[in-house]
C-alpha positions as CSV (number, residue, x, y, z in Angstrom):
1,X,-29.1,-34.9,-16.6
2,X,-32.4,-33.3,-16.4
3,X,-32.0,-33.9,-12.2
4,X,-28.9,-32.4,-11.9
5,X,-29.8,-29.6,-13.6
6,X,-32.4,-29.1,-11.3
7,X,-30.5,-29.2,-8.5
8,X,-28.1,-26.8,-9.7
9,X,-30.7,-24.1,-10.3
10,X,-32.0,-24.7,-6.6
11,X,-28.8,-25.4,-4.6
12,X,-28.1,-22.6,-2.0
13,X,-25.2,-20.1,-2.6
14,X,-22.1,-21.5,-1.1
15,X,-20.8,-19.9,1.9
16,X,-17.9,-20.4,1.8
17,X,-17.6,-17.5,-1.0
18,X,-18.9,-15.1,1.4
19,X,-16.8,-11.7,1.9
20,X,-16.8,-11.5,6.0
21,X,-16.7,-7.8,6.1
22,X,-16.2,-6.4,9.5
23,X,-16.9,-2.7,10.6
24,X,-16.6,-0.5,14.0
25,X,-19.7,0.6,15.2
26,X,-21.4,2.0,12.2
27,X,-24.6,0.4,13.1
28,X,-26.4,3.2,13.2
29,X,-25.9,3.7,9.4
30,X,-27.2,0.2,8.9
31,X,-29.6,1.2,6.2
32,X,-26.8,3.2,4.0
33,X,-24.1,-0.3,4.3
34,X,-26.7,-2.3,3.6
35,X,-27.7,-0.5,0.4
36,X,-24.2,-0.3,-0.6
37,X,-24.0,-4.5,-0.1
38,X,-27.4,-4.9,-1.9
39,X,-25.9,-3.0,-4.8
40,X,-22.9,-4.6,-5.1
41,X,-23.9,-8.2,-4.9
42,X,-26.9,-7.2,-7.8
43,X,-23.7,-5.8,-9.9
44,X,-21.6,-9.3,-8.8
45,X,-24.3,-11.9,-8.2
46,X,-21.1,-14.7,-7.7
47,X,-19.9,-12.8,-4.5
48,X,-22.3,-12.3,-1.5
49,X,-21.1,-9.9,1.6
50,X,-21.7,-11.3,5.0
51,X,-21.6,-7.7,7.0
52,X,-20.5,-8.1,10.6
53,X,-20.7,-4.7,13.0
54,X,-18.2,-4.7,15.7
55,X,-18.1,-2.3,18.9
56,X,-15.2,-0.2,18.5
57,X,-13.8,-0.7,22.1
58,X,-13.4,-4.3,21.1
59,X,-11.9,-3.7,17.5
60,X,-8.4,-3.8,18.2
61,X,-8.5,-7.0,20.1
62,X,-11.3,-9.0,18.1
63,X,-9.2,-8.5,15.0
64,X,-5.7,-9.5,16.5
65,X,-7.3,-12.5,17.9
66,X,-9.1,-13.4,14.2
67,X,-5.9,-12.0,12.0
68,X,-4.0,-14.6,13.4
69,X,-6.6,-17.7,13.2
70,X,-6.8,-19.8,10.2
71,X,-10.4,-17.9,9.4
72,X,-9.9,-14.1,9.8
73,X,-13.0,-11.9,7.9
74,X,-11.7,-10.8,4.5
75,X,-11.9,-7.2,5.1
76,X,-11.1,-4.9,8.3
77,X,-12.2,-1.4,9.0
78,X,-9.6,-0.4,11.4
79,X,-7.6,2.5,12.2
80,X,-4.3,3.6,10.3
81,X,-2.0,3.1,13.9
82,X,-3.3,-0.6,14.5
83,X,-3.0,-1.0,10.5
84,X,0.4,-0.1,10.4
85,X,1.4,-2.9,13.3
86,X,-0.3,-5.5,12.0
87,X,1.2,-4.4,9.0
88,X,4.8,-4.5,10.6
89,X,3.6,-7.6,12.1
90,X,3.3,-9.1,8.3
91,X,-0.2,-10.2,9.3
92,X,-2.1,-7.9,6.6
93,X,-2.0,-8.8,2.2
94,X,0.0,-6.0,0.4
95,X,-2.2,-3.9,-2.2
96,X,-0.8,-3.2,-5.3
97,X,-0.7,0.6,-5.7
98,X,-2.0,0.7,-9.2
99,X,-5.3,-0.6,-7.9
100,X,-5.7,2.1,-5.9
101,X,-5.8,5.3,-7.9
102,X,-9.3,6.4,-6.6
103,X,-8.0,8.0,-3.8
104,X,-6.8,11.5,-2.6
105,X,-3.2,11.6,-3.0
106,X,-2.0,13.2,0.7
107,X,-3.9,10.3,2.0
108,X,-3.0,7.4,0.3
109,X,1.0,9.0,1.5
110,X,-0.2,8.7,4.6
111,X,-1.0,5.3,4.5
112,X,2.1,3.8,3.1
113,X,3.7,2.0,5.6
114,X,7.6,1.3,4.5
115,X,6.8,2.2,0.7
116,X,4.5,0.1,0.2
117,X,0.1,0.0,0.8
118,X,-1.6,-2.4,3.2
119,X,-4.9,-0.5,3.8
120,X,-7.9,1.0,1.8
121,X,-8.6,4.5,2.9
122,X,-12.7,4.9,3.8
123,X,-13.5,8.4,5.3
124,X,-11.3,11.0,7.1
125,X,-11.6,14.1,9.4
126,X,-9.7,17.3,9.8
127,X,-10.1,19.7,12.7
128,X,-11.2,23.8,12.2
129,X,-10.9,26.5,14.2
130,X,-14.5,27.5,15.1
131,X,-14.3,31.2,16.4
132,X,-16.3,33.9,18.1
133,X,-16.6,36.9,16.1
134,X,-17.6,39.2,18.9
135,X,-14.0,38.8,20.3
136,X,-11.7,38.0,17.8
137,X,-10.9,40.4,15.1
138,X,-8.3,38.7,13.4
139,X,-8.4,34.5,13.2
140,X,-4.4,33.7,13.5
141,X,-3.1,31.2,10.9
142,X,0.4,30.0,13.5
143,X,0.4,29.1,16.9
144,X,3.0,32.2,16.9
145,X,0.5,34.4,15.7
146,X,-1.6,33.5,18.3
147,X,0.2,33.9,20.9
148,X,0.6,37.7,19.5
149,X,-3.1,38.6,19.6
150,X,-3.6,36.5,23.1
151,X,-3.4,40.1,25.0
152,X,-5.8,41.9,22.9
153,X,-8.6,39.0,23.8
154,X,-7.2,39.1,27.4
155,X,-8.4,42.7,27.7
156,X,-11.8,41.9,26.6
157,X,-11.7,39.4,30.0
158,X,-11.7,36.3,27.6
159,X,-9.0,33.6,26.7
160,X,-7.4,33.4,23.5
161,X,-8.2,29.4,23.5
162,X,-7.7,26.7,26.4
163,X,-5.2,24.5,24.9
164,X,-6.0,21.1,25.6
165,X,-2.3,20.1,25.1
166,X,-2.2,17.1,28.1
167,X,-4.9,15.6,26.5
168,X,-3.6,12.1,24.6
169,X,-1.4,13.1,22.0
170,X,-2.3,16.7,21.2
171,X,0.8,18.1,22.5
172,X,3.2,15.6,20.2
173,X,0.9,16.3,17.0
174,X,1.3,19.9,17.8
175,X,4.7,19.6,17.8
176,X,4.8,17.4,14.3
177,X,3.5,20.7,12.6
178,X,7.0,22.2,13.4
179,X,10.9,21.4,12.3
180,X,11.9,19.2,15.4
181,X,12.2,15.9,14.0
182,X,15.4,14.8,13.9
183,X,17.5,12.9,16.6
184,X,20.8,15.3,16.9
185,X,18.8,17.5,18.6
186,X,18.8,20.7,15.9
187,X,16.4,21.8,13.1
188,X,16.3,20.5,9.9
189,X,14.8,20.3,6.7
190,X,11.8,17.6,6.9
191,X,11.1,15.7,3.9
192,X,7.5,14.8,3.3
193,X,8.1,11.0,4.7
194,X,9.8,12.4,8.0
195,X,8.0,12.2,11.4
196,X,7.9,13.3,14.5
197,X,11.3,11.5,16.3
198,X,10.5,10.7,19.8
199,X,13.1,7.8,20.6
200,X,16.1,10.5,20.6
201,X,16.6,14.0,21.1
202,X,13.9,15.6,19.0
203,X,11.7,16.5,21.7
204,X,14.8,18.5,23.1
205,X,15.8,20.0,20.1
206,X,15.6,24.3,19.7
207,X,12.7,24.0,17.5
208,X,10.4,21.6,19.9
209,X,11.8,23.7,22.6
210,X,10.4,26.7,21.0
211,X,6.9,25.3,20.8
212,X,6.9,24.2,24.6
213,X,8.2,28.0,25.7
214,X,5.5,29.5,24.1
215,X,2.6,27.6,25.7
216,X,4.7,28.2,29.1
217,X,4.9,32.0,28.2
218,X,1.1,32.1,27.4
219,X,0.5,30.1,30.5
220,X,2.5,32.1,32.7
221,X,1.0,35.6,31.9
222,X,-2.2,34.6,32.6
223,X,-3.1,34.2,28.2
224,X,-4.6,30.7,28.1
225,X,-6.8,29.5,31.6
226,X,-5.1,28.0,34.5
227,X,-7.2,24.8,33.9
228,X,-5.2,24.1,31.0
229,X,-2.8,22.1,32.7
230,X,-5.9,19.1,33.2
231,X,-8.5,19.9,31.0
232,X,-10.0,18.5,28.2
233,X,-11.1,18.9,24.2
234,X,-14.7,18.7,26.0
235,X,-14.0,21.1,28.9
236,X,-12.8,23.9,26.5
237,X,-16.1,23.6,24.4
238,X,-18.1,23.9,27.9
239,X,-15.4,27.4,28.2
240,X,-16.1,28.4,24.4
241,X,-20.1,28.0,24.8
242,X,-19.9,30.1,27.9
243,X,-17.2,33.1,25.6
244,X,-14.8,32.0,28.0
245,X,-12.2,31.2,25.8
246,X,-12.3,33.2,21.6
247,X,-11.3,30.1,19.9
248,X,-11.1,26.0,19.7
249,X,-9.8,23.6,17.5
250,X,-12.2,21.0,16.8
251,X,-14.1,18.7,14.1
252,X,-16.7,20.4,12.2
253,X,-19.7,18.4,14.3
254,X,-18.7,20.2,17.4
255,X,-20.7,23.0,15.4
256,X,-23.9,20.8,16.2
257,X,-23.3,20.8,19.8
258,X,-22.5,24.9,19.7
259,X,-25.7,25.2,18.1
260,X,-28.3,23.4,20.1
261,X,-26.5,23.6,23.7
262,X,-25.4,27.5,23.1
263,X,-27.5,28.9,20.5
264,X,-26.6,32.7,21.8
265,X,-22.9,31.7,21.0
266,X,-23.8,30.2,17.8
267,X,-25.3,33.4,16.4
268,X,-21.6,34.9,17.0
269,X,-19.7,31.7,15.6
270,X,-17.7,31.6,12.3
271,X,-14.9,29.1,11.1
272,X,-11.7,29.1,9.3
273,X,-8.5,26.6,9.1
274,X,-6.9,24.9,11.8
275,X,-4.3,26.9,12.9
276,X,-0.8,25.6,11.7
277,X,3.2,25.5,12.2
278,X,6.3,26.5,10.3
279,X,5.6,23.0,8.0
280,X,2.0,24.5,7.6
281,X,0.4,21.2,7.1
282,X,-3.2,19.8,8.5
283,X,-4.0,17.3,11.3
284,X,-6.3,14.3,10.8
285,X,-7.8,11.6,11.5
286,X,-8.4,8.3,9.3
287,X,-10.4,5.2,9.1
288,X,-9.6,2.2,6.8
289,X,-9.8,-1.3,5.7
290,X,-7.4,-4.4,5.7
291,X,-7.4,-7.1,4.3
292,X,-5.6,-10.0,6.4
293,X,-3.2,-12.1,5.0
294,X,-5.1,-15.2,5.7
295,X,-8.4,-14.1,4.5
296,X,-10.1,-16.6,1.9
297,X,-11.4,-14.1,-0.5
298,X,-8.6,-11.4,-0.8
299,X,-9.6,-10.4,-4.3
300,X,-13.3,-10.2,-3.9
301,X,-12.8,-8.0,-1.1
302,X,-10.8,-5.1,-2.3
303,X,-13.5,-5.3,-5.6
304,X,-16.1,-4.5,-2.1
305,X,-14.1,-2.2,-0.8
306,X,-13.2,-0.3,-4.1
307,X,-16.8,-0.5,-4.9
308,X,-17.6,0.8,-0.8
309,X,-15.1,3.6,-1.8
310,X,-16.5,5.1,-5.8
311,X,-17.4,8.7,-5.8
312,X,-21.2,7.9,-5.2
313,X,-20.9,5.7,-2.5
314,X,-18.3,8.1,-0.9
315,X,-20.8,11.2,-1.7
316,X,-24.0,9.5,0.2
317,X,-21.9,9.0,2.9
318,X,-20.6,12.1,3.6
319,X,-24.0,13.2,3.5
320,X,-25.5,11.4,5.6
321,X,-22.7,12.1,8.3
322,X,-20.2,14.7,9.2
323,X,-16.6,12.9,7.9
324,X,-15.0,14.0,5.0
325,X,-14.8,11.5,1.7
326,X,-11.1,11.0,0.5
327,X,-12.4,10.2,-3.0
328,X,-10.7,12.1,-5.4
329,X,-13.7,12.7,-7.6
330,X,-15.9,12.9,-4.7
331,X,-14.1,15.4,-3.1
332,X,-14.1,17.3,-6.0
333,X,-18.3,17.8,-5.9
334,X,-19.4,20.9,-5.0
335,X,-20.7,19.4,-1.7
336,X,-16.9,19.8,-1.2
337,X,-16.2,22.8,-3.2
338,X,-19.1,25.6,-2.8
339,X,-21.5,26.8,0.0
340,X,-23.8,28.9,1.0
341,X,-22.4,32.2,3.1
342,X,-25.4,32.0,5.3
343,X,-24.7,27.9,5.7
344,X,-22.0,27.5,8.3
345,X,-22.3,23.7,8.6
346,X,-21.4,23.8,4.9
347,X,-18.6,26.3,5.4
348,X,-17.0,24.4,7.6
349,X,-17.1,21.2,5.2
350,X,-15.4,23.2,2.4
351,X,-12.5,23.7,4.2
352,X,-11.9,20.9,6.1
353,X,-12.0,19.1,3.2
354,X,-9.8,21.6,1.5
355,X,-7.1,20.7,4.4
356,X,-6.6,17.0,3.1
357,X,-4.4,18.6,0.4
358,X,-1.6,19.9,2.7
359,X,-1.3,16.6,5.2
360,X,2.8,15.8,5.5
361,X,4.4,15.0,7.1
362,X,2.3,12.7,9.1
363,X,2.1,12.1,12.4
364,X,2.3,8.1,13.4
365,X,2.0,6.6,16.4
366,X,4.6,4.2,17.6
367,X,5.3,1.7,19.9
368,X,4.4,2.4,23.4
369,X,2.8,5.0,22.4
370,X,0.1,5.7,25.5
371,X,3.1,5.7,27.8
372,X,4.6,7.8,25.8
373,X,1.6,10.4,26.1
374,X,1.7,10.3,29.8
375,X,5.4,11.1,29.6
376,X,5.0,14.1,27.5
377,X,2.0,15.0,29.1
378,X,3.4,15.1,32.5
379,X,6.4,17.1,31.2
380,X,3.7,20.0,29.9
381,X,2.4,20.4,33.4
382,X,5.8,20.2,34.9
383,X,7.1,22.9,32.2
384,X,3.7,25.4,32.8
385,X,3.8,25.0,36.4
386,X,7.3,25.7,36.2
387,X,8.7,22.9,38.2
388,X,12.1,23.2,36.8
389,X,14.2,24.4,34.1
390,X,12.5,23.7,30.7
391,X,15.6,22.2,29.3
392,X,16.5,19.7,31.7
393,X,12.6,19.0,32.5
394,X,12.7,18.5,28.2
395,X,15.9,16.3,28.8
396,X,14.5,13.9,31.4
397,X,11.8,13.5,29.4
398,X,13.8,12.2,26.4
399,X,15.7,9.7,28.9
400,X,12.7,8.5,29.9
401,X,10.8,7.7,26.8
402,X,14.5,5.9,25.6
403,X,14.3,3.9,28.6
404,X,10.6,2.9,27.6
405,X,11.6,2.0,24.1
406,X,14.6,-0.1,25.4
């Protein structure tokens, strides 16, 4: 007896109770996960985390390859898009909504994926408009509004903004912030599980129409740069550092690069919100965790995960990095709520955060989705360049993304 007992104090822990958890590049904050594993095995000495760092180009295909083995890791950091198909796929566990009450409500919506949860929100990101006060007056709040002022900047021999609307998807989540969802091809009242319906005639409908005349109007008066037709989200903050252009859209860390590459522009920079449509909700940008359908330890990892995601873990995080927590109590901390006039860094926290209370309807990505880009994309250039009509340059557009989705 005396032996056995022995050898039960001394045998090593079991592996085989290890939480794989697997992340996408967050090596760099290596100190910060593994205090937040340390923590949690000291609180649940019975479960031990085996961390695993992944490189984020490889993400997406390391974690279809293991979801659908025998011995996937138990818990995923992934994006919300890639969730949702392996969600469709029925390759992830379903999370009981009761379980997950910790979270900010707009974001948990956004990660329901036919009524019901199959991901664990972790941090988020909302874009701002960062501003130069020496030659805008008036910040505009619509995309309508700033159009209007787009002379008054023009005659200070600036741009309003350069657009980076053939860049990925910008153009289509511009377009979600307006009423041009449906497939019938008119407005209508959007619900706050709608999205943006690119398989009919939405993209043809008056309202997107609207959206796509405007930028042509802007374009074609000489209001937004030529270069808008090609350029980049990185191009237009070369064009804002140089007070080519009055305003961007961009994450709150852009500030960083504003202030060390362009200090002279810095002095002059303020922030406010992103500028919005007639549905007057926020873009953003999430990352989450999954837990796969096969994984071993399904339980012991959303305890991790919960645990990865209480207020305090949430609140050193966002600290130590420039993403916003989606905590509820977290978010609530006056790291969220107050700042400093003089602290622009912290002003442009405040209300970034501030915009993950107004986030439906949500954009989603769907099935083909890069070609679709290209499509849309090419139809921008075609439509500023004014290669043809808008509406039938809209129309072919719409047959083509059918015959893609066929």
């Amino acid at each position: 007896m005396l032996i056995a007992g022995l050898f039960f104090i001394f045998k090593k822990p079991n592996t085989n109770d290890e939480v794989v958890f697997w992340t996408l590049q967050m090596s760099d904050f290596a100190p910060y996960i593994n205090g937040v594993i340390n923590d949690f095995e000291k609180e649940n000495p019975d479960i031990k985390i085996k961390w695993v760092d992944v490189p984020f180009s490889e993400g997406e295909k390391r974690t279809l390859a293991s979801v659908l083995s025998d011995n996937p890791p138990d818990l995923v950091n992934l994006n919300p898009d890639f969730s949702a198909t392996l969600a469709h796929k029925g390759a992830l566990w379903e999370i009981q909504k009761s379980k997950l009450t910790q979270f900010n409500d707009e974001i948990f919506k956004s990660l329901e994926t036919d009524g019901k949860m199959y991901s664990i929100p972790w941090y988020a990101t909302s874009a701002i408009t960062i501003y130069n006060k020496n030659l805008i007056s008036f910040v505009p709040k619509t995309y309508g509004q700033l159009a209007e002022i787009a002379p008054q900047i023009r005659k200070k021999k600036a741009y309003i903004t350069l657009p980076n609307i053939t860049e990925n998807d910008t153009m289509l989540k511009i377009l979600n912030k307006y009423d041009c969802t449906l497939s019938n091809g008119e407005g209508a009242n959007v619900s706050e599980q709608s999205e943006l319906y690119i398989g009919g005639r939405g993209l043809s409908s008056v309202s997107c129409k609207k959206v796509f005349i405007l930028f042509k109007n802007l374009y074609s008066k000489d209001l937004i740069p030529k270069e808008t037709v090609t350029m980049t989200l990185s191009e237009a903050l070369e064009k804002y550092m140089s007070e080519n252009i009055a305003l961007i859209g961009a994450g709150a860390n852009f500030l960083n690069m504003i202030k060390e590459n362009a200090p002279q522009t810095y002095s002059k920079t303020d922030v406010a919100e992103q500028i919005k449509g007639d549905l007057g909700q926020n873009d953003f940008s999430l990352m989450n965790f999954v837990i796969p359908l096969r994984a071993k330890h399904k339980e012991n990892a959303l305890k991790f995960a919960l645990f990865l995601t209480n207020d305090k873990n949430q609140l050193e995080l966002a600290k130590l990095t420039n993403v916003l927590a989606v905590n509820k109590e977290t978010l609530n901390n006056d790291f969220y709520k107050k700042y400093d006039k003089n602290d622009l860094m912290a002003k442009a926290r405040v209300i970034s955060a501030g915009q993950l209370n107004k986030l439906q309807p949500v954009f989603r990505t769907q099935k083909n989705q890069k070609e679709i880009n290209n499509l849309v994309n090419n139809a921008v250039q075609n439509i500023l360049l004014n290669k043809d009509k808008t509406e039938n340059i809209l129309n072919k557009l719409v047959k083509n993304i059918e015959l893609l989705n066929k």
